[in-house]
C-alpha positions in Angstrom: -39.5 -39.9 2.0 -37.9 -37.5 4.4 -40.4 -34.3 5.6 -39.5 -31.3 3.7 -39.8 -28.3 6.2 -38.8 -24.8 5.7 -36.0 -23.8 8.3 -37.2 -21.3 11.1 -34.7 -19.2 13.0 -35.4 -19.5 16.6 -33.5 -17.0 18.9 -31.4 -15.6 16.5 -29.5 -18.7 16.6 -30.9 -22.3 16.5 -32.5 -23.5 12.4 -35.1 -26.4 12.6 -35.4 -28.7 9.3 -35.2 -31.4 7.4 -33.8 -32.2 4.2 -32.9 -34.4 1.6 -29.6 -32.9 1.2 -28.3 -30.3 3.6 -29.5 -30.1 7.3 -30.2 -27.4 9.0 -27.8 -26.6 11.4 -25.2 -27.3 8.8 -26.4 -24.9 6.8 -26.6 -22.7 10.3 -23.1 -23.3 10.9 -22.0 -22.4 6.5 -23.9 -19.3 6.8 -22.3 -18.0 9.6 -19.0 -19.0 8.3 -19.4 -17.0 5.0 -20.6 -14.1 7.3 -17.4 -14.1 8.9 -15.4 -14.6 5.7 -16.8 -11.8 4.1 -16.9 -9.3 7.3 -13.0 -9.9 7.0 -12.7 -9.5 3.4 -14.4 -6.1 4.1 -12.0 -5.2 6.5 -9.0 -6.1 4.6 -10.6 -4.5 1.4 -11.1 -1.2 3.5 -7.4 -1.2 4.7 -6.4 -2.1 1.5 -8.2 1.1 -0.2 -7.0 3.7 2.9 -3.3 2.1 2.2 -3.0 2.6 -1.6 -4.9 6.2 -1.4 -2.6 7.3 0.9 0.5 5.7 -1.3 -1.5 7.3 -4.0 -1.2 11.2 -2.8 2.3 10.7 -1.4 3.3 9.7 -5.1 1.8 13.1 -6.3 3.4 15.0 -3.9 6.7 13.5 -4.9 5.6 14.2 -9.0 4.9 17.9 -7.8 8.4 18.3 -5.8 10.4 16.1 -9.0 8.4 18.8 -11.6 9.4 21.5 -9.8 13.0 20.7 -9.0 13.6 19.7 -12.9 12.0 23.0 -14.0 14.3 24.9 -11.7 17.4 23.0 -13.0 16.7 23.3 -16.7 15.3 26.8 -16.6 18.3 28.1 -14.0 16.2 29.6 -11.6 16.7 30.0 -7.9 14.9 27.6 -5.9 12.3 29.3 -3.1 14.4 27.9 -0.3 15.8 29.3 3.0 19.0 29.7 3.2 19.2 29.9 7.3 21.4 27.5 9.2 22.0 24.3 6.9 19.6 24.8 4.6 21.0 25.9 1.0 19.2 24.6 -1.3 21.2 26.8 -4.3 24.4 24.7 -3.0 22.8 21.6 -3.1 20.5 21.7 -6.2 24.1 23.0 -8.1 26.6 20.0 -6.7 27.6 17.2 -8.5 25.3 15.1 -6.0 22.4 16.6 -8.1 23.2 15.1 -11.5 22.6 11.0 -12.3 26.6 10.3 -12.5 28.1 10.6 -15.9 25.2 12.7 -17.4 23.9 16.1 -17.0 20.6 15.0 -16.1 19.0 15.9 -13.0 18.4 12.9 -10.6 14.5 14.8 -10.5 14.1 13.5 -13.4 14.4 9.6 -12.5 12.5 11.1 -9.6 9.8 12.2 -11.5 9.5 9.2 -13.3 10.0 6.3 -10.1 7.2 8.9 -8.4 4.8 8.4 -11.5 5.4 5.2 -11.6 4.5 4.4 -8.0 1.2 6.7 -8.5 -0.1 4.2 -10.9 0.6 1.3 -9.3 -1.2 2.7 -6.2 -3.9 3.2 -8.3 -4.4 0.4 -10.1 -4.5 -1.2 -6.1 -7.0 1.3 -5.3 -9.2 1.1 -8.0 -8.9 -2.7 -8.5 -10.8 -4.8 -6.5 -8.7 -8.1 -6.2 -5.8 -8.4 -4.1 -2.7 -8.0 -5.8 -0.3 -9.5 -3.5 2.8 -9.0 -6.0 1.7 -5.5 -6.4 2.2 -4.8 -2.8 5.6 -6.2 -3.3 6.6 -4.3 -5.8 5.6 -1.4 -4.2 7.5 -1.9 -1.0 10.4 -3.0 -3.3 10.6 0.2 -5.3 10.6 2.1 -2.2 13.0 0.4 -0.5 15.3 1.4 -3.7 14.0 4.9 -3.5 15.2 5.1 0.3 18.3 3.7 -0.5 19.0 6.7 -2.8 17.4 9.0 -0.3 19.8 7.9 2.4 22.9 8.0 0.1 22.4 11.6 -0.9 21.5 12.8 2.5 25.2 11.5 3.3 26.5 13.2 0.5 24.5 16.6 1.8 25.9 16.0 5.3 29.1 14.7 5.1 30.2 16.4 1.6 28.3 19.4 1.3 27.4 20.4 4.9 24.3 22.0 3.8 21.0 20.6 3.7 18.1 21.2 0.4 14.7 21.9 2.2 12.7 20.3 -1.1 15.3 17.1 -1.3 14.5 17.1 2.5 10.7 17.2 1.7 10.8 14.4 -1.0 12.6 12.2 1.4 10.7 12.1 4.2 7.4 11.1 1.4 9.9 8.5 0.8 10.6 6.9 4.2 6.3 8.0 4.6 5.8 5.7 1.5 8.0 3.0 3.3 6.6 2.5 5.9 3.0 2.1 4.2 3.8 -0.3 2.0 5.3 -2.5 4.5 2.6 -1.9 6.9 0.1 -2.9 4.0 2.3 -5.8 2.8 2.7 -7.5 6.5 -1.3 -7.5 7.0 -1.6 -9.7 4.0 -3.7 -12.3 5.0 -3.0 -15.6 2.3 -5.8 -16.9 0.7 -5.1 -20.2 2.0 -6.1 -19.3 5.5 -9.7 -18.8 4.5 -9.4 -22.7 3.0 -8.2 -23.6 6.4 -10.4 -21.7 9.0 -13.3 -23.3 6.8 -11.7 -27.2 7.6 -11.4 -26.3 11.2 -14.8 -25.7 11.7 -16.7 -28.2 13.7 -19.0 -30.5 11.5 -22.6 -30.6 12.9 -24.2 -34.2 12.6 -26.6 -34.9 10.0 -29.8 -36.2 10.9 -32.1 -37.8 8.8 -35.9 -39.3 9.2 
């Protein structure tokens, strides 16, 4: 019957032993590959959680701008806004541009809600610890929608009403912010399968038996 010996580490590096059913260095070579599997995982999960916190607080600034722009429409006050150069906020907030078309409902509102929305799909990705690839789509989906609005009403302010509203202003930049997060976080996706494959390329070390 083959010697059982326990394995001893020699230099940090080299594992003596024999075994009935793995060998040594095979074992050697497994451990460091799981070492290097799960440094990465770490990594990723550490971008990951930076990504969607930062998604996460850009939502709730966008809730807090959406809140306060629908209180000022329904309540008919004037907005705290400058007035100097093309900033009018007043103009702006009191345009046609500002109302979903056909309705008399502020386009906060479906501001307020997208922004909500986004804030708890950022943190469901914080919070969760499994990779959500679809998730991250979504995300970058619904702000490439969101910047498609932005970018048709700053044409409307620019080319129809010459004047400029510093909060609309504000919510669009989180926008383009919240754009180029999620497709920063959805391009360092690494797929699972790559883990699969990296584990195939690695060189098999003989087995040796007594």
């Amino acid at each position: 019957f083959p010697l059982r010996v326990p394995c001893k580490q020699l230099n940090a590096r080299v594992y003596l032993c024999f075994s009935l059913d793995i060998p040594c260095m095979e074992r050697y070579a497994m451990h460091g590959n799981t070492k290097m599997k799960n440094e990465r995982v770490l990594g990723m999960d550490i971008r990951r959680s930076w990504s969607q916190i930062i998604l996460l607080l850009l939502a709730l600034v966008g809730v807090g701008i959406s809140i306060y722009l629908t209180i000022v429409h329904y309540e008919n006050l004037s907005p705290v806004c400058s007035v100097l150069g093309l900033f009018n906020c007043e103009l702006v907030l009191t345009s046609k541009f500002s109302l979903v078309p056909g309705t008399s409902i502020p386009i906060s509102v479906p501001g307020l809600l997208w922004s909500l929305l986004f804030a708890g799909l950022a943190f469901v990705g914080w919070r969760s610890r499994l990779e959500h690839r679809m998730l991250h789509v979504i995300e970058c989906a619904l702000a490439a929608l969101a910047m498609i609005a932005a970018l048709y009403l700053v044409y409307a302010e620019l080319v129809v009403l010459h004047a400029f509203c510093a909060w609309c202003t504000a919510l669009h930049l989180t926008i383009f912010a919240m754009l180029i997060v999620s497709v920063i976080q959805l391009t360092q996706l690494t797929p699972q399968f790559e883990d699969d494959e990296l584990e195939e390329e690695q060189p098999s070390v003989p087995t040796h038996r007594n």
